[in-house]
matplotlib code that plots the C-alpha trace (Angstrom):
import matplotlib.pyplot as plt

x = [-82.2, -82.9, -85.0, -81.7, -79.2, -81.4, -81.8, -77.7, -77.6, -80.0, -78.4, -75.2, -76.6, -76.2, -79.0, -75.9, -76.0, -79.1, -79.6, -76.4, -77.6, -81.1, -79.2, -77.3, -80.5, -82.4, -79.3, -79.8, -83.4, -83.0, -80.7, -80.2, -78.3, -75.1, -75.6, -75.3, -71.9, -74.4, -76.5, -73.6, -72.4, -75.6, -75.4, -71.9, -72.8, -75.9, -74.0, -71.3, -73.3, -75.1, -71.9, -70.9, -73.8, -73.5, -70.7, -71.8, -74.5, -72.7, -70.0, -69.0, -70.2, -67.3, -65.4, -65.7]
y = [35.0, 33.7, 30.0, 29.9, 30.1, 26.9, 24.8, 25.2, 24.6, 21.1, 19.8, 19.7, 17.2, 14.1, 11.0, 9.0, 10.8, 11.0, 7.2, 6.7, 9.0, 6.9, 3.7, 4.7, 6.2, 2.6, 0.8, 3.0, 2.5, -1.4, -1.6, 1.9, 0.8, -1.0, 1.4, 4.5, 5.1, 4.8, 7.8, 10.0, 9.2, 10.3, 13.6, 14.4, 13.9, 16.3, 18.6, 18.6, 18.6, 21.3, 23.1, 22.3, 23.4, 26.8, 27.6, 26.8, 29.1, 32.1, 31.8, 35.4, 36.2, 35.9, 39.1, 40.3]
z = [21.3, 24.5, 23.0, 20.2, 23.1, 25.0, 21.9, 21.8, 24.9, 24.4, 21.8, 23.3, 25.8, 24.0, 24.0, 25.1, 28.0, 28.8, 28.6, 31.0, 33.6, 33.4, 33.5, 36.6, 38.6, 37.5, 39.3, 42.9, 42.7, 42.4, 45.3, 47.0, 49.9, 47.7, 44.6, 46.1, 43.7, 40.8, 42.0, 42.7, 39.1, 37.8, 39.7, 39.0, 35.3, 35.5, 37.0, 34.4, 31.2, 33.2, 33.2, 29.8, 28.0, 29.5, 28.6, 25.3, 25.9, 26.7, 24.3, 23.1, 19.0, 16.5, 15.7, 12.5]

ax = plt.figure().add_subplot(projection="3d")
ax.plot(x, y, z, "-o")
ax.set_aspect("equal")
plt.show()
């Protein structure tokens, strides 16, 4: 249950994402000191689809 309930929680991380978040961490490496906003964008993100996908995760099973 436990490798079902991590693929979930994968898939709702989307490659769109993913490829943001790289983007931003690519523009604070190229110029740390004036792109700071661009890494803090990139954490608030992680943090959010961390969120997100966890609650996905732990979603209670359908009455029946």
């Amino acid at each position: 249950m436990g490798i079902a309930r991590d693929g979930l929680s994968l898939m709702a991380i989307k490659m769109d994402d993913l490829l943001f978040i790289a983007s931003r961490v690519q523009q604070y490496q190229a110029n740390p000191a004036n792109q700071w906003r661009a890494k803090d964008t990139a954490i608030t993100l992680i943090i959010a689809l961390a969120l997100r996908s966890s609650a996905i995760s732990v979603r209670p099973p359908p009455l029946s």
